[in-house]
C-alpha positions in Angstrom: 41.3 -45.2 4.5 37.6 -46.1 5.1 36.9 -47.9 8.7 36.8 -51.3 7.4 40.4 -50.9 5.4 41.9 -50.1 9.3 40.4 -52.6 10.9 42.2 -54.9 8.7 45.5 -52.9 9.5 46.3 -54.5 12.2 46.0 -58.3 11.3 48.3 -57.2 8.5 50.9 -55.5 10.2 50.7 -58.7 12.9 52.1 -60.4 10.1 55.5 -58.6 10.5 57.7 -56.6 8.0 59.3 -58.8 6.4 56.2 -60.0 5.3 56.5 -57.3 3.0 59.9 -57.2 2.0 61.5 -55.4 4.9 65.0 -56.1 6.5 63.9 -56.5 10.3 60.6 -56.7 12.1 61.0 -52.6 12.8 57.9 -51.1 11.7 58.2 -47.7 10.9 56.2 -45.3 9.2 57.2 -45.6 5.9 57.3 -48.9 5.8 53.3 -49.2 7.2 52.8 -46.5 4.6 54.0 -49.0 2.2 52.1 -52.2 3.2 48.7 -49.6 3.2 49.4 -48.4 -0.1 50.3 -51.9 -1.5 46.7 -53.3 0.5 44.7 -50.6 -0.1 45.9 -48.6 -3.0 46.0 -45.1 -0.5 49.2 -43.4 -0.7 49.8 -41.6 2.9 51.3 -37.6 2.4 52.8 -36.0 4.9 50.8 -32.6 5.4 53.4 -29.2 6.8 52.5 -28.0 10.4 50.6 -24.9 9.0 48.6 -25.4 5.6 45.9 -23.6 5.7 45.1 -23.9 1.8 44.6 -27.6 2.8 43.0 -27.6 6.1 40.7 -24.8 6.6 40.3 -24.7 10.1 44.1 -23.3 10.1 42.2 -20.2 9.1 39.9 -20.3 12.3 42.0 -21.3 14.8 44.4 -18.0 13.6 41.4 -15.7 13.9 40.3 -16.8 17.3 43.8 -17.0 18.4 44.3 -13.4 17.0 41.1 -11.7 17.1 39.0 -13.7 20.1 41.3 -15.2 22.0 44.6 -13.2 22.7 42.5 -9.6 23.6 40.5 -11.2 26.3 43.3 -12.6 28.4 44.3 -11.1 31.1 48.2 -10.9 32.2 48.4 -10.2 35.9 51.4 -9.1 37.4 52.6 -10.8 40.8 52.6 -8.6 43.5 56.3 -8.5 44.3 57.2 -6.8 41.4 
């Protein structure tokens, strides 16, 4: 969505949902992702947790997790053991 289509976002959602054919005033997200994709023609997709073929910086964050990050801490053990 461009900054202009979300500032409009909220004066349409003020409007309630069954404004837009909803049963209730409940928003929830599937029902915003409706009135946005009726409004501004963007269909919303729900991305997996871990998808690094769609977000590169998956890849990066793995290899400073695994190759900067994890061999430079340190694990102390408490001195009552």
């Amino acid at each position: 969505m461009t900054p202009q289509q979300r500032a409009q976002l909220p004066a349409l959602l003020a409007r309630g949902a069954e404004a837009f054919g909803s049963r209730g005033e409940l928003w929830t997200t599937k029902r915003v992702a409706a009135v946005i994709a009726h409004a501004f023609g963007v269909r919303l997709e729900q991305l997996p947790g871990y998808a690094p073929d769609l977000n590169p910086d998956e890849g990066i964050w793995n290899y400073l997790n695994v190759r900067a990050l994890l061999p430079r801490m340190a694990f102390h053990r408490s001195s009552n053991e």
